[in-house]
N, CA and C of each residue as an Amber inpcrd file, in Angstrom:
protein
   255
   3.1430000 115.3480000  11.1240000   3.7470000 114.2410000  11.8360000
   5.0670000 113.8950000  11.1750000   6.0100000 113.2540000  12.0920000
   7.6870000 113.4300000  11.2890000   7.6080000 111.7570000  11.0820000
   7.7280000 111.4670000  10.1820000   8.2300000 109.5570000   9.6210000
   9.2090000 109.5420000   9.8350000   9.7650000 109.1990000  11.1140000
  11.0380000 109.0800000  11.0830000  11.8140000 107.7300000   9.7710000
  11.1620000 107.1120000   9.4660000  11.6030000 105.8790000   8.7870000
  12.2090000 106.6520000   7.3920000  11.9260000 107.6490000   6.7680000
  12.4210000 108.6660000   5.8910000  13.4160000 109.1360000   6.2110000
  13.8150000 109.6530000   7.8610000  15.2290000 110.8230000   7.9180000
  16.5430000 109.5010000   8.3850000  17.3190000 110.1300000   7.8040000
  18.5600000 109.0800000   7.7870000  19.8310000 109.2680000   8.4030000
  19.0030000 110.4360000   9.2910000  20.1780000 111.0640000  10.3710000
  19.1480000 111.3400000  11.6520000  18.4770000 110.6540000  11.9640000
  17.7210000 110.8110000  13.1600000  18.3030000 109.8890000  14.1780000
  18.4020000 110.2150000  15.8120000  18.7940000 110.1840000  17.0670000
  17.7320000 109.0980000  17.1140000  18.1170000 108.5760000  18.4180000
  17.3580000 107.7920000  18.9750000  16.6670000 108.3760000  20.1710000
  17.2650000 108.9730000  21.0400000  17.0280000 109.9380000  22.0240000
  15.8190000 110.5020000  21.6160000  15.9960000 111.5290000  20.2300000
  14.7050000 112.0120000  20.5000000  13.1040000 111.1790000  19.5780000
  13.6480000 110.0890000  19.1260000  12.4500000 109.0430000  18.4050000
  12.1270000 108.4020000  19.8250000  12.7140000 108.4950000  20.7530000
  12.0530000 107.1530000  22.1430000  11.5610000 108.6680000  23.0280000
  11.8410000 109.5400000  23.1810000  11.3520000 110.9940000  23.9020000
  10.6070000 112.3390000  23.6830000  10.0810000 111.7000000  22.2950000
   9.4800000 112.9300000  21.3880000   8.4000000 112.5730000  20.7390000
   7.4860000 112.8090000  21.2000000   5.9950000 112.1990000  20.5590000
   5.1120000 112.9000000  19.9080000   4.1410000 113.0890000  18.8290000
   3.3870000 113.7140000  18.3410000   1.8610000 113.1350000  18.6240000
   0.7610000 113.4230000  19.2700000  -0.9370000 112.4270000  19.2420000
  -1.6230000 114.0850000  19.1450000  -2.5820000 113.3810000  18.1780000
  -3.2970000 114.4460000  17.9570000  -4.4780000 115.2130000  19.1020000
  -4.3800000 114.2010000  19.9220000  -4.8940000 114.0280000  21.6000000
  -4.3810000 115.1410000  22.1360000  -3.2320000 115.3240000  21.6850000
  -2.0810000 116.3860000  22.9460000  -2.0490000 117.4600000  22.4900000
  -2.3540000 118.9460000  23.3630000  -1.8990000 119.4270000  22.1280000
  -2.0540000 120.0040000  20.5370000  -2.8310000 119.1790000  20.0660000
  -3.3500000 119.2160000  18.7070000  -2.3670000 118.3110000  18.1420000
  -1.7420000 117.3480000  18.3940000  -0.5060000 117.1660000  17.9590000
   0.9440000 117.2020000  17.5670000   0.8160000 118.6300000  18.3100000
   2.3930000 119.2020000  18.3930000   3.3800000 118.2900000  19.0710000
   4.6620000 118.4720000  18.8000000   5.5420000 117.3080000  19.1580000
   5.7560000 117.6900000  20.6240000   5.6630000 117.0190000  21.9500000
   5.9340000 117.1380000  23.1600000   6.6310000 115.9460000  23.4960000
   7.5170000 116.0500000  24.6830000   8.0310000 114.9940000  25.2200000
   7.2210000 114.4380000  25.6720000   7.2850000 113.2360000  25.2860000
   6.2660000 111.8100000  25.4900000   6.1160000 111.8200000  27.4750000
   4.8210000 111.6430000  27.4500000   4.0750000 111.2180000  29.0220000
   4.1480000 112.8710000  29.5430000   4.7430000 113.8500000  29.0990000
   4.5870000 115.3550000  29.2270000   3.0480000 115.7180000  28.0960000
   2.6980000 117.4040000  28.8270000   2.1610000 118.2240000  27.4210000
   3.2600000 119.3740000  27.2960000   4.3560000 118.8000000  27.5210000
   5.8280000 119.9080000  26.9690000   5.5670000 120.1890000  25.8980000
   5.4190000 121.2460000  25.3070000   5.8500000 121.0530000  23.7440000
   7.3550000 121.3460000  23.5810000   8.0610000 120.7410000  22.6270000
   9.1310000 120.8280000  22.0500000   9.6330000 122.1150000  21.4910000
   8.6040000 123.0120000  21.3460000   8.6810000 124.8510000  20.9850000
   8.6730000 125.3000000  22.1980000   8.3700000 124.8210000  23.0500000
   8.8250000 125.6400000  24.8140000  10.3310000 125.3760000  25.2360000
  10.5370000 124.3370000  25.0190000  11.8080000 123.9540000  25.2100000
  13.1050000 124.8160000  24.3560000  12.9550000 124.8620000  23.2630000
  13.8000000 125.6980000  22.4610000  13.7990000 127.0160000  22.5560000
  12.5860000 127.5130000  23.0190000  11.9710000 128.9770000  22.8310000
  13.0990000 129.3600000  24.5330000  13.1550000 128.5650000  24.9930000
  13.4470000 128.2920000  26.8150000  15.0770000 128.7480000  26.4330000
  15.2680000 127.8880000  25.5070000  16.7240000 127.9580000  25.2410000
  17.4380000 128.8710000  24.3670000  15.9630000 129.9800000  23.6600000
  16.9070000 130.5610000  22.5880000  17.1780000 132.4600000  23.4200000
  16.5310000 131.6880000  24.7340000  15.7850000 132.8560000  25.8090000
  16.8950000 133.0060000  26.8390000  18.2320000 132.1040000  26.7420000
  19.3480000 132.5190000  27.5420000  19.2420000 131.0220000  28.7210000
  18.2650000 130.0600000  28.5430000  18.1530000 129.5690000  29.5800000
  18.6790000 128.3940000  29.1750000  20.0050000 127.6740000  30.1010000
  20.2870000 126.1970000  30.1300000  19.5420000 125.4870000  30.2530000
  20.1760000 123.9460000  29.5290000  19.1270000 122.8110000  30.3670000
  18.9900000 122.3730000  31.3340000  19.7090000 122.9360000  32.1580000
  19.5460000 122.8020000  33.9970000  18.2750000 123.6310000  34.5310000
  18.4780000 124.7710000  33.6910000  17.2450000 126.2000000  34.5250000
  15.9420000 125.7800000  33.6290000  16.1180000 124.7110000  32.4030000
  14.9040000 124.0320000  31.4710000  14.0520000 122.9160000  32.8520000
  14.8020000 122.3290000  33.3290000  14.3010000 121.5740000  34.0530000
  14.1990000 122.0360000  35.4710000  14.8080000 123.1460000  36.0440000
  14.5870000 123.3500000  36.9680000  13.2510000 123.8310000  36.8630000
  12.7770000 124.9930000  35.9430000  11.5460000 125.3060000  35.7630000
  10.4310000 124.4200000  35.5630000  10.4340000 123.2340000  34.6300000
   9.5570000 121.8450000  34.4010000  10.2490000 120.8160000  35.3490000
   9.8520000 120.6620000  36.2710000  10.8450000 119.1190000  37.1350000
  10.3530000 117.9860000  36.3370000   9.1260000 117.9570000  35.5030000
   8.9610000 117.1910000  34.9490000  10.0770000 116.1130000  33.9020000
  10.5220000 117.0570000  33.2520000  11.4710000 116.9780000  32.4940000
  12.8110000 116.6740000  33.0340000  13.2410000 115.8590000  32.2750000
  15.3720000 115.5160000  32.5050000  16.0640000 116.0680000  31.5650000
  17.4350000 116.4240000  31.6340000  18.5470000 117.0390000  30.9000000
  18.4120000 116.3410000  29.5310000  18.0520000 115.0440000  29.5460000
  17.5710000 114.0710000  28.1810000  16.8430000 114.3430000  27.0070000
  15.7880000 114.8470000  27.7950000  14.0600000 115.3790000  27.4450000
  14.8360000 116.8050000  26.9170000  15.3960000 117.9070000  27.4770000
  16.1200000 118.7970000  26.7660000  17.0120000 118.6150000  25.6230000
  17.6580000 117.4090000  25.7770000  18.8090000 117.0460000  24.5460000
  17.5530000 116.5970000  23.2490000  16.8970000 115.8320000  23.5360000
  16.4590000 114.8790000  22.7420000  15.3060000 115.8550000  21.7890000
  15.1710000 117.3580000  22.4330000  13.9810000 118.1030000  21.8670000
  14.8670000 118.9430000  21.0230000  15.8540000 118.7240000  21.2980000
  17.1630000 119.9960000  20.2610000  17.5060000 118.7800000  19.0530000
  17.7600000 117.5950000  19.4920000  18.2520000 116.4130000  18.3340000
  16.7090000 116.6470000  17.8910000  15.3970000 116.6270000  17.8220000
  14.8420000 116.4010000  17.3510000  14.4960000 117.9370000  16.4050000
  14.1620000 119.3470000  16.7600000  14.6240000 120.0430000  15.7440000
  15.4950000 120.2460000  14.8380000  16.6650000 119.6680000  15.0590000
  17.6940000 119.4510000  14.0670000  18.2260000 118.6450000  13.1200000
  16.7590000 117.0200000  13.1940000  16.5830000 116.5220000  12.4250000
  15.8150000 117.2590000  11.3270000  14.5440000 118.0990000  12.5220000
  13.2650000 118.9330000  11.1910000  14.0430000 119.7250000  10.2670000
  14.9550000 120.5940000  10.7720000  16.2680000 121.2820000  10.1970000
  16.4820000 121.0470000   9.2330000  17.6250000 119.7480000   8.6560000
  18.1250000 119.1420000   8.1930000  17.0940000 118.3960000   7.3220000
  16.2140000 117.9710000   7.3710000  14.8520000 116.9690000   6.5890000
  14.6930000 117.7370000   5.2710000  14.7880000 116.7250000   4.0190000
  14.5010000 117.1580000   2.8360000  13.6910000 116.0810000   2.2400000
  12.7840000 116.7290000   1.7300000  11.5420000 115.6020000   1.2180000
  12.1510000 115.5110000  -0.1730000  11.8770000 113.8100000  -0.3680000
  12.1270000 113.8800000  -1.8370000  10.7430000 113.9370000  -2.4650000
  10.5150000 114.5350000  -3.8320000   9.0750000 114.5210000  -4.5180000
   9.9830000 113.9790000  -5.9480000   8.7750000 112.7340000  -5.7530000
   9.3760000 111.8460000  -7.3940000   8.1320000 112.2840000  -8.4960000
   8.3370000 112.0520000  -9.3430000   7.3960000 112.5650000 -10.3850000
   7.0410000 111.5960000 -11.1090000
């Protein structure tokens, strides 16, 4: 699960559109009120496909729900845990 209250470069977009329940899924991060996962979406995109042909394929989904699943890997990206001793 991501704390966002730890990353100090996290979007808002994808903290209000990006949800993790262990209900869904197993808990994988999906766009909230979807069972999108957030690895379909990228996998969608690393596959030649815009976020127009992302949503044309899921109507579920908005151009948002695409932005907000890329801001949100690129927080995981970027995330460095501190370990204090």
């Amino acid at each position: 699960m991501v704390h966002w209250k730890y990353m100090e470069h996290t979007k808002h977009a994808a903290i209000e559109r990006i949800e993790t329940n262990p209900k869904i899924l197993l808990g994988k991060p999906v766009v909230k009120g979807t069972r999108v996962p957030v690895s379909l979406i990228l996998n969608l995109l690393a596959h030649e496909y815009t976020p127009q042909r992302v949503v044309e394929a899921y109507p579920q989904l908005t151009i948002e729900d695409v932005r907000a699943a890329i801001e949100y890997a690129s927080v995981l990206a970027d995330f460095k845990e501190m370990v204090y001793a």
